[in-house]
PDB file as gemmi writes it, atoms N, CA and C in Angstrom:
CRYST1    1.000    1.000    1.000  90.00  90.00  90.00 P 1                      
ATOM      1  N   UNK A   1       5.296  -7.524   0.395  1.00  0.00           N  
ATOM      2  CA  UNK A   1       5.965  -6.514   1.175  1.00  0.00           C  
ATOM      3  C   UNK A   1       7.444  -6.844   1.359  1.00  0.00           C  
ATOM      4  N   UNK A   2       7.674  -7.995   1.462  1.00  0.00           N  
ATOM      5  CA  UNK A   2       9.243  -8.562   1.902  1.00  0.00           C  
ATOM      6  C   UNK A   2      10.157  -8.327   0.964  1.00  0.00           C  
ATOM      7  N   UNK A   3       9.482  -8.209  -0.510  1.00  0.00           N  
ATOM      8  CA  UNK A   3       9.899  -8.538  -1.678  1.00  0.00           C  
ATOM      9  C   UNK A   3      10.323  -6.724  -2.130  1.00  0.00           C  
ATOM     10  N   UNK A   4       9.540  -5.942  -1.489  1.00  0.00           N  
ATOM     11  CA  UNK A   4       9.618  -4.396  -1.669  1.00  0.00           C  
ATOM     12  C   UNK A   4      10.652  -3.940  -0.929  1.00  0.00           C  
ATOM     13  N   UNK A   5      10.395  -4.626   0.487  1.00  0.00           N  
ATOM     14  CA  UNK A   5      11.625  -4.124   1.315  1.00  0.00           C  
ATOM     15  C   UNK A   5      13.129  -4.188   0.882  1.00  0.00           C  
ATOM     16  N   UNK A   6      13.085  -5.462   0.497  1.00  0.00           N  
ATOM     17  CA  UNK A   6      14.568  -6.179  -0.653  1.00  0.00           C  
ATOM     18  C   UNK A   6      15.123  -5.070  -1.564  1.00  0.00           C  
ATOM     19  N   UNK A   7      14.138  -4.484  -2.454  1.00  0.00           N  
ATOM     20  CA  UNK A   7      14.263  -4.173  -3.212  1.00  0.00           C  
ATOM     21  C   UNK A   7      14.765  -2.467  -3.135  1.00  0.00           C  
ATOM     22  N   UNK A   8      14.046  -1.697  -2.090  1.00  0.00           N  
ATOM     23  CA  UNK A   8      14.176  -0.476  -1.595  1.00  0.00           C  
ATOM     24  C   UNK A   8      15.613  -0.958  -0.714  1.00  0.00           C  
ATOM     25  N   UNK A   9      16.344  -1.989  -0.916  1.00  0.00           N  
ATOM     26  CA  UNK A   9      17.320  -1.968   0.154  1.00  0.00           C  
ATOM     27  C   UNK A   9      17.594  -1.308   1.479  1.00  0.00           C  
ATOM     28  N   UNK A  10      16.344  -2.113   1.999  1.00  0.00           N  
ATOM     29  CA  UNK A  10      16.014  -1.616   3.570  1.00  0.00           C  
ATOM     30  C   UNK A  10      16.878  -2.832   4.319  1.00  0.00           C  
ATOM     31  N   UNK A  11      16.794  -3.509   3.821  1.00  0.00           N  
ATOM     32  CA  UNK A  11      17.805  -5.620   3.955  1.00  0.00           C  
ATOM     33  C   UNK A  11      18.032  -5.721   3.142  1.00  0.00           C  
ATOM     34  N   UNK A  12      19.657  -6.284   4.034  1.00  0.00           N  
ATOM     35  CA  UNK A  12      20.061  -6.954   2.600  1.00  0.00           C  
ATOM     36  C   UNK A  12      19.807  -8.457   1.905  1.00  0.00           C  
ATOM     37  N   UNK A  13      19.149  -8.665   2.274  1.00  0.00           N  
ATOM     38  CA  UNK A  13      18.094 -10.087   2.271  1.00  0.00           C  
ATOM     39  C   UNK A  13      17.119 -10.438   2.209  1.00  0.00           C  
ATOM     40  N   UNK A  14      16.267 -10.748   0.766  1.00  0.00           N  
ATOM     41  CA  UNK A  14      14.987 -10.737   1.117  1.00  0.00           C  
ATOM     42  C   UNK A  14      14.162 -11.818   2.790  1.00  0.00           C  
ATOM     43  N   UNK A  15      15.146 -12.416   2.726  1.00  0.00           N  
ATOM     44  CA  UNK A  15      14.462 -13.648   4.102  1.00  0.00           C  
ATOM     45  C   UNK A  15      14.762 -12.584   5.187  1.00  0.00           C  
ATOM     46  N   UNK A  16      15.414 -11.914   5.655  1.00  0.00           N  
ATOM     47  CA  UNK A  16      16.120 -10.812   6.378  1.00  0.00           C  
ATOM     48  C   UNK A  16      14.416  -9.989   6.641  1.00  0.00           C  
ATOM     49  N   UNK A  17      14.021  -9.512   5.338  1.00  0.00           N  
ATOM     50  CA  UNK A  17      12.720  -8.625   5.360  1.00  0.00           C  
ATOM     51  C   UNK A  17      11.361  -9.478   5.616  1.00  0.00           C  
ATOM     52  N   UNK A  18      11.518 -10.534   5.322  1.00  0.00           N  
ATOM     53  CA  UNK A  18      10.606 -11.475   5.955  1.00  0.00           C  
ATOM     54  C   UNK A  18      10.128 -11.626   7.269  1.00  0.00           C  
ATOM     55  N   UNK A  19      11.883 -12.430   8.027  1.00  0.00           N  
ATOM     56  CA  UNK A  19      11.682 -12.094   9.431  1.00  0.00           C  
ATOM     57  C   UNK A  19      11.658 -10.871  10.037  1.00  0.00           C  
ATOM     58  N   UNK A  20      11.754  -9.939   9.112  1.00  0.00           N  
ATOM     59  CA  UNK A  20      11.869  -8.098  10.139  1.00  0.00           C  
ATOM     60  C   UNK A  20       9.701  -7.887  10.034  1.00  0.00           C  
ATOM     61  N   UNK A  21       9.284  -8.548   9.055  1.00  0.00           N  
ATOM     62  CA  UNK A  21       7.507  -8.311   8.842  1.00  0.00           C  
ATOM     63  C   UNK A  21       7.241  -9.454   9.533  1.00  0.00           C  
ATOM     64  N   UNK A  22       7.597 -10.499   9.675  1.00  0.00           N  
ATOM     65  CA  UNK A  22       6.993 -11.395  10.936  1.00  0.00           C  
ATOM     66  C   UNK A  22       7.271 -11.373  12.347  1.00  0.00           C  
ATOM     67  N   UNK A  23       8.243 -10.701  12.513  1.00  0.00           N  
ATOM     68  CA  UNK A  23       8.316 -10.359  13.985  1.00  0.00           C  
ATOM     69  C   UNK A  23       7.397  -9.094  14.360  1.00  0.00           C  
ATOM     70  N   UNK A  24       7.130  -8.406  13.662  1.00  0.00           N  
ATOM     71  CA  UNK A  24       6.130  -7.378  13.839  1.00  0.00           C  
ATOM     72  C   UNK A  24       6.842  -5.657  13.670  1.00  0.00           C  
ATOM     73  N   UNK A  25       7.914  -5.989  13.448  1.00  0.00           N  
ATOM     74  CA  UNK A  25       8.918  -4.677  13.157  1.00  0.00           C  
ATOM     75  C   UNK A  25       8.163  -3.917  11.408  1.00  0.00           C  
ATOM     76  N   UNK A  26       7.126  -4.461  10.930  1.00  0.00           N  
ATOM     77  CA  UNK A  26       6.567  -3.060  10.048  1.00  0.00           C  
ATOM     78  C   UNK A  26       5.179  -2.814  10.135  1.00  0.00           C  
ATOM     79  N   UNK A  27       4.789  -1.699  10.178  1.00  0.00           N  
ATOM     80  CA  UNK A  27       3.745  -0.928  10.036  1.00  0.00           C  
ATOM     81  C   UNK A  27       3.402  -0.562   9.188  1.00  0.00           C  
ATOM     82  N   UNK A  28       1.679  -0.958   8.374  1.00  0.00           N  
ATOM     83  CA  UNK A  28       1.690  -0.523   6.920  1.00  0.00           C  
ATOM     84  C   UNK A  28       0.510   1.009   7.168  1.00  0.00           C  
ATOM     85  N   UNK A  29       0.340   1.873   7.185  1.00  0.00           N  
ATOM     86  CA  UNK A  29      -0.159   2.918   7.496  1.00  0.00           C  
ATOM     87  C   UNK A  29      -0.697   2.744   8.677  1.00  0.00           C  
ATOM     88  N   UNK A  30       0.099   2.946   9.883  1.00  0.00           N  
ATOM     89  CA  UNK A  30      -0.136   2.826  11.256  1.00  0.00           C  
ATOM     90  C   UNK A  30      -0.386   1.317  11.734  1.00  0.00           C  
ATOM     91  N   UNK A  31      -0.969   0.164  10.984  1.00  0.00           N  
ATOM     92  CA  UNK A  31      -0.953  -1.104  11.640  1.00  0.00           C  
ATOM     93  C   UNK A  31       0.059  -1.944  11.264  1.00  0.00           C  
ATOM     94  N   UNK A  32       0.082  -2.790  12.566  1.00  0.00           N  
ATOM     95  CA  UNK A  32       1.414  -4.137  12.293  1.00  0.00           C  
ATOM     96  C   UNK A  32       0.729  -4.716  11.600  1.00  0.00           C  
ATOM     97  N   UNK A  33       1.969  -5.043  10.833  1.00  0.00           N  
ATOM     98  CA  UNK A  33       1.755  -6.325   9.540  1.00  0.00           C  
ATOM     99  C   UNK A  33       2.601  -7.547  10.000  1.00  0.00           C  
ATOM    100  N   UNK A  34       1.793  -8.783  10.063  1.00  0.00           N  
ATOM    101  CA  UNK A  34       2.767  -9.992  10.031  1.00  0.00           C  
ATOM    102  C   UNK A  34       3.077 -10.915   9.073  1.00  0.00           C  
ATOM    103  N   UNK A  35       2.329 -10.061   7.941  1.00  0.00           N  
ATOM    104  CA  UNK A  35       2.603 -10.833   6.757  1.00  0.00           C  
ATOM    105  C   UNK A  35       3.646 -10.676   5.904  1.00  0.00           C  
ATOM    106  N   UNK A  36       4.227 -11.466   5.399  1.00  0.00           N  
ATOM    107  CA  UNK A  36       5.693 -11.296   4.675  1.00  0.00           C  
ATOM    108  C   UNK A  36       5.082 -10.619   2.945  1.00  0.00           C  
ATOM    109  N   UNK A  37       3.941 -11.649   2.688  1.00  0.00           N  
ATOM    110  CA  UNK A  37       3.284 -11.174   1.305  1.00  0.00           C  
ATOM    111  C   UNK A  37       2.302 -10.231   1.364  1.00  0.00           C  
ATOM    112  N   UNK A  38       2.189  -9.464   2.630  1.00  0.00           N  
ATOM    113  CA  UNK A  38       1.114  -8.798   2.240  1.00  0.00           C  
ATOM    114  C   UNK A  38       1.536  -7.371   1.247  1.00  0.00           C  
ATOM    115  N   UNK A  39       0.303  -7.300   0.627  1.00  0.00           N  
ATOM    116  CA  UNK A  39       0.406  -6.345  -0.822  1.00  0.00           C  
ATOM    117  C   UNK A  39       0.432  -4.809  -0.389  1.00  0.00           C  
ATOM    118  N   UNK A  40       1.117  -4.210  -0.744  1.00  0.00           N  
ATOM    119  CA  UNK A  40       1.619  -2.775  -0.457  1.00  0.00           C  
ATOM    120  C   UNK A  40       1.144  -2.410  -1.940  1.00  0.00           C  
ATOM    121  N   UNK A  41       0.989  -0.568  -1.130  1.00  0.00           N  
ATOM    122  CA  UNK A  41       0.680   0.139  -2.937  1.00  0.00           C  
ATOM    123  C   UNK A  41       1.102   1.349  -2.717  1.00  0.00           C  
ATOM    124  N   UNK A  42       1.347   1.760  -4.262  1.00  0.00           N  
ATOM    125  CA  UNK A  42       1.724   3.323  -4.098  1.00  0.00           C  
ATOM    126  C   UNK A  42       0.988   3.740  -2.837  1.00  0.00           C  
ATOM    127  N   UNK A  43       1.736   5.165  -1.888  1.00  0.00           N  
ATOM    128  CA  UNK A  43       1.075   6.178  -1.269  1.00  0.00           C  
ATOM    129  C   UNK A  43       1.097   5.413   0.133  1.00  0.00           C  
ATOM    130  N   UNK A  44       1.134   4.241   0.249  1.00  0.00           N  
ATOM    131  CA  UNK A  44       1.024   3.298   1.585  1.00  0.00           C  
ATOM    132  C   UNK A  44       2.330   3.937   2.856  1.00  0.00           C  
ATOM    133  N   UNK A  45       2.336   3.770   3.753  1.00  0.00           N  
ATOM    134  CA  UNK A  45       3.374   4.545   4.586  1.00  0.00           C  
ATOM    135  C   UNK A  45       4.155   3.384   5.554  1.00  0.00           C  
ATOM    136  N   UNK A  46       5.379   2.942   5.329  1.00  0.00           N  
ATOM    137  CA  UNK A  46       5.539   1.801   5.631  1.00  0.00           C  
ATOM    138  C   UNK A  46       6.813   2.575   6.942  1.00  0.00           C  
ATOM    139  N   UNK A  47       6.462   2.057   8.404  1.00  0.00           N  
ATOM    140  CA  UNK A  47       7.187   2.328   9.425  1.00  0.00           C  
ATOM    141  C   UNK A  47       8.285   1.135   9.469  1.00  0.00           C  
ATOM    142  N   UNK A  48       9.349   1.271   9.423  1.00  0.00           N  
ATOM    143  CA  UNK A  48       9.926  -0.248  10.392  1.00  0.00           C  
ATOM    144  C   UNK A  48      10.911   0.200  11.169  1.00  0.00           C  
ATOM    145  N   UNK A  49      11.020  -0.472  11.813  1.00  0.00           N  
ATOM    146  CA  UNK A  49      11.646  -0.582  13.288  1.00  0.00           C  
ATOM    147  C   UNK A  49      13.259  -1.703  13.213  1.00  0.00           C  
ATOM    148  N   UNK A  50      13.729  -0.756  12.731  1.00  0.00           N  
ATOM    149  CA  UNK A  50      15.367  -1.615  12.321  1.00  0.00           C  
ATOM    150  C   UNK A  50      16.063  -1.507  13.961  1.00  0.00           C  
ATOM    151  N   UNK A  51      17.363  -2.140  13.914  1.00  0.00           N  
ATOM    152  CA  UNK A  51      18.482  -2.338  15.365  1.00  0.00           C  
ATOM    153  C   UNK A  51      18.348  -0.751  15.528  1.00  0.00           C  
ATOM    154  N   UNK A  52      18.355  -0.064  15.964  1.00  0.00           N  
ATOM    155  CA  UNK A  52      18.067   1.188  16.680  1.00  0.00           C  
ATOM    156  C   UNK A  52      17.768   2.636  16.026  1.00  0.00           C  
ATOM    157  N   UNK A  53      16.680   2.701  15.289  1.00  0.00           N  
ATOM    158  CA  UNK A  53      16.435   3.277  14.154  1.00  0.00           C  
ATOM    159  C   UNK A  53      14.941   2.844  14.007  1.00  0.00           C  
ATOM    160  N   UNK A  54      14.278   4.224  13.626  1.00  0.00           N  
ATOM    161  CA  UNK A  54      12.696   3.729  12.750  1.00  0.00           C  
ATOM    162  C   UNK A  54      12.481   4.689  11.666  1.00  0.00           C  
ATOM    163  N   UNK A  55      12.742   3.927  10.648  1.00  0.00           N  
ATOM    164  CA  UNK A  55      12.616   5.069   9.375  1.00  0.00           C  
ATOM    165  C   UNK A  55      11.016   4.637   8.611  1.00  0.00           C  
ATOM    166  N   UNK A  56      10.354   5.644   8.440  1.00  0.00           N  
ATOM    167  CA  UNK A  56       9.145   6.027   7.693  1.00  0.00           C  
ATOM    168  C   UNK A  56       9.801   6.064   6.620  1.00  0.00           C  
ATOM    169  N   UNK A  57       8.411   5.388   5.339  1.00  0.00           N  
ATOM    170  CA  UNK A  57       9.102   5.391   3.819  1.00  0.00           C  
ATOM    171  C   UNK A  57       7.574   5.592   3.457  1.00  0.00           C  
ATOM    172  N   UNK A  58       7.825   6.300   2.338  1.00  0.00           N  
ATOM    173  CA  UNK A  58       6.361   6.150   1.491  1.00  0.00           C  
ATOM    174  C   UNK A  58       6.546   5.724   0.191  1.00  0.00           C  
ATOM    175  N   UNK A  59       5.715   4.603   0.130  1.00  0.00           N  
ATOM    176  CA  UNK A  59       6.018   3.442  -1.607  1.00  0.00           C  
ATOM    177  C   UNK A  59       5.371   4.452  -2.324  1.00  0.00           C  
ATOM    178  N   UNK A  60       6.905   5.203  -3.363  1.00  0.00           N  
ATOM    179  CA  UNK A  60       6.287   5.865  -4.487  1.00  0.00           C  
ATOM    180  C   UNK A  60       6.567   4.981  -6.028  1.00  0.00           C  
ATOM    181  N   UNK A  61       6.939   3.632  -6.053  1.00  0.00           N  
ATOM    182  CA  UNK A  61       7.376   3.024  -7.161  1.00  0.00           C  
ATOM    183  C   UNK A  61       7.376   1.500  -6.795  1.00  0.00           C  
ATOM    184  N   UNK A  62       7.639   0.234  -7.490  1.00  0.00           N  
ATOM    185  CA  UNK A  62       7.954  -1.093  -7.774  1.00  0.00           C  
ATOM    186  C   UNK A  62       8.995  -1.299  -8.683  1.00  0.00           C  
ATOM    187  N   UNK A  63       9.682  -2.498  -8.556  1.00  0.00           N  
ATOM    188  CA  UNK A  63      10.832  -2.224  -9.378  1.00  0.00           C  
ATOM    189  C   UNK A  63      10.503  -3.876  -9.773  1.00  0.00           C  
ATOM    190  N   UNK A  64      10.854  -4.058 -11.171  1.00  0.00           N  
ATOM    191  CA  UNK A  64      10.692  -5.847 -10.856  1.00  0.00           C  
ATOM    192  C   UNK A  64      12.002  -6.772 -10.127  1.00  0.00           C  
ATOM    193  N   UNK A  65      13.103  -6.449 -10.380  1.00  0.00           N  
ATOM    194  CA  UNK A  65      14.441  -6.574  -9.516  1.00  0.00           C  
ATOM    195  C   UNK A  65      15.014  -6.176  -8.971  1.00  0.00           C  
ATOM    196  N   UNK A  66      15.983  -6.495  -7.879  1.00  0.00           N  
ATOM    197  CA  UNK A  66      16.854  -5.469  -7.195  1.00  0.00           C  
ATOM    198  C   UNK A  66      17.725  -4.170  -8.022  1.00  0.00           C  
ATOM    199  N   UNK A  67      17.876  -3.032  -7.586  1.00  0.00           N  
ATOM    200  CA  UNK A  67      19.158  -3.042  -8.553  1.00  0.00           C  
ATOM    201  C   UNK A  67      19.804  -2.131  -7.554  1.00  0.00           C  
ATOM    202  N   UNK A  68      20.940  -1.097  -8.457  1.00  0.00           N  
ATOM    203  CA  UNK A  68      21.812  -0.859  -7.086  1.00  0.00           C  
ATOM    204  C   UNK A  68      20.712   0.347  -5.869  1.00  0.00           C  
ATOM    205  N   UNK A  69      21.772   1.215  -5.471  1.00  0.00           N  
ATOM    206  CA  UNK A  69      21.543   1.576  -4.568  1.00  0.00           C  
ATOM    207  C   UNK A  69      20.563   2.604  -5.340  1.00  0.00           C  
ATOM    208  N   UNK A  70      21.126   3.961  -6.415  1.00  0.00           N  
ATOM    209  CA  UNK A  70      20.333   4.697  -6.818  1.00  0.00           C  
ATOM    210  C   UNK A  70      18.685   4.335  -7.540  1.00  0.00           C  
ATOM    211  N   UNK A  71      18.745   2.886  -8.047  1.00  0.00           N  
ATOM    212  CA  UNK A  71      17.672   2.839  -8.230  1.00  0.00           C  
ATOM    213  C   UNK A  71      16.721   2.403  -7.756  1.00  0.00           C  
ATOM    214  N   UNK A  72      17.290   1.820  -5.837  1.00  0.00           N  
ATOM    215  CA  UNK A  72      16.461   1.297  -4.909  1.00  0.00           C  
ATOM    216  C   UNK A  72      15.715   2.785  -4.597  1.00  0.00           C  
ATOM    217  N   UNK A  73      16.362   4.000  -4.315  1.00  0.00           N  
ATOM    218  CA  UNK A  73      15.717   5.280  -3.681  1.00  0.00           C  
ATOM    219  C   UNK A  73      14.968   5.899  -4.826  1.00  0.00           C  
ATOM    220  N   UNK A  74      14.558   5.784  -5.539  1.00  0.00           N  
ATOM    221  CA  UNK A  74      13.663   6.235  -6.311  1.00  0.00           C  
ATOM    222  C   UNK A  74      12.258   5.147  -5.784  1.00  0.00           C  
ATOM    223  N   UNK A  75      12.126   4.241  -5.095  1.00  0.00           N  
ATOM    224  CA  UNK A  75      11.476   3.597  -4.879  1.00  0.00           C  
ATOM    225  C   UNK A  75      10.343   3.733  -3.748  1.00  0.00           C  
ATOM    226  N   UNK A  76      10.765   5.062  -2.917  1.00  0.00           N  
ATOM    227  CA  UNK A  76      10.462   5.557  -1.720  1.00  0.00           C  
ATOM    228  C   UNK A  76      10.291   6.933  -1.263  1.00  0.00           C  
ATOM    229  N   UNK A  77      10.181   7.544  -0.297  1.00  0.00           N  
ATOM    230  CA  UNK A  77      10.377   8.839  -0.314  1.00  0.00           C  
ATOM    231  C   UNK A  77      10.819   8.809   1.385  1.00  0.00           C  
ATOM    232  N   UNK A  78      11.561   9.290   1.965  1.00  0.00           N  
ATOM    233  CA  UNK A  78      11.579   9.060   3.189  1.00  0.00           C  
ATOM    234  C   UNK A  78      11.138  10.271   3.584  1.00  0.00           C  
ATOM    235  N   UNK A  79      10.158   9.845   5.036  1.00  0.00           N  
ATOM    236  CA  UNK A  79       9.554  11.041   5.534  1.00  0.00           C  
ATOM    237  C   UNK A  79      10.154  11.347   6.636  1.00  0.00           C  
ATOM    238  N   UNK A  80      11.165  10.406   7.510  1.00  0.00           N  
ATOM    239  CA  UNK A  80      11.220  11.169   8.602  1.00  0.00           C  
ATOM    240  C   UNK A  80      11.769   9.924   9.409  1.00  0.00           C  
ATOM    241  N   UNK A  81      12.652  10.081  10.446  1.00  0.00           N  
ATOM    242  CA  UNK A  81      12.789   9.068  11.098  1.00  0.00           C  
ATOM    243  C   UNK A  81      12.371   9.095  12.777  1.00  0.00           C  
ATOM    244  N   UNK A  82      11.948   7.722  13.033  1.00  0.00           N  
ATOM    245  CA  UNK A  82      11.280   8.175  14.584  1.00  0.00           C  
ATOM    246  C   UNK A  82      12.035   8.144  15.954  1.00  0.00           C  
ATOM    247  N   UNK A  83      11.867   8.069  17.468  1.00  0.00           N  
ATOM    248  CA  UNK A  83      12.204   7.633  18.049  1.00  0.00           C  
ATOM    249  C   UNK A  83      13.055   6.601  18.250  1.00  0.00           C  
ATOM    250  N   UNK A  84      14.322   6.319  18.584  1.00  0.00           N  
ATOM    251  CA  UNK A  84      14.944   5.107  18.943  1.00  0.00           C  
ATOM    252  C   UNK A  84      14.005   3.595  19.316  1.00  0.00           C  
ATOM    253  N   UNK A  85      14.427   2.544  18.910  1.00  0.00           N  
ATOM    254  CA  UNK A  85      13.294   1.326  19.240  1.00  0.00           C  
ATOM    255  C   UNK A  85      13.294   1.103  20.713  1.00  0.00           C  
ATOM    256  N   UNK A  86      14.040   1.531  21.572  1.00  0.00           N  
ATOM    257  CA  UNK A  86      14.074   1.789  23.204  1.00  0.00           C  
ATOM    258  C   UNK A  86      13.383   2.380  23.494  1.00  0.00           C  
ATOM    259  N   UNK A  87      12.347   3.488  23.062  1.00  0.00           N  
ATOM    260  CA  UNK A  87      12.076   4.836  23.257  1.00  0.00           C  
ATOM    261  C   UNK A  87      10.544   4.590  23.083  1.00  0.00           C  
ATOM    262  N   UNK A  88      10.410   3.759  21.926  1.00  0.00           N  
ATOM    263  CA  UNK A  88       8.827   3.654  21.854  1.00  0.00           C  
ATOM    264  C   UNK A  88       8.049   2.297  22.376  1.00  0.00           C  
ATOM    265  N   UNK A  89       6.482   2.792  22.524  1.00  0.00           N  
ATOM    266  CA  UNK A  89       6.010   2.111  23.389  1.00  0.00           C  
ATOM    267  C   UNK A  89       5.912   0.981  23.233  1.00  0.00           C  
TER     268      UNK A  89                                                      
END                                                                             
């Protein structure tokens, strides 16, 4: 998952996306994940909870490396963004 986040340039760091899935800031179809490796798949609905911002993504792709920006968003689909991280429960 850490390695997806990197890559969808959600962080700019893969260790960055590590500690954002071990602190408990992602949701893999409604449950917290504290795993940095846990395995994501197409169609999966990944919530996270960035500095004041929660953007919903849905994994429509894998990439084997980073690359720039246009070919991180082909990687995702964004559905929607939520509540402020103040805001939710």
């Amino acid at each position: 998952m850490d390695k997806w986040l990197w890559h969808a340039r959600v962080v700019k760091a893969r260790t960055s996306a590590a500690a954002l899935v071990e602190s408990g800031h992602v949701r893999v179809n409604g449950a917290r994940e504290k795993s940095p490796g846990h395995a994501i798949k197409i169609g999966d609905v990944l919530t996270i909870a960035l500095d004041r911002t929660v953007r919903v993504l849905k994994v429509i792709a894998f990439n084997e490396r980073r690359g720039d920006a246009a070919s991180a968003r082909v990687l995702y689909e964004e559905l929607g963004e939520g509540p402020p991280s103040s805001q939710r429960n």
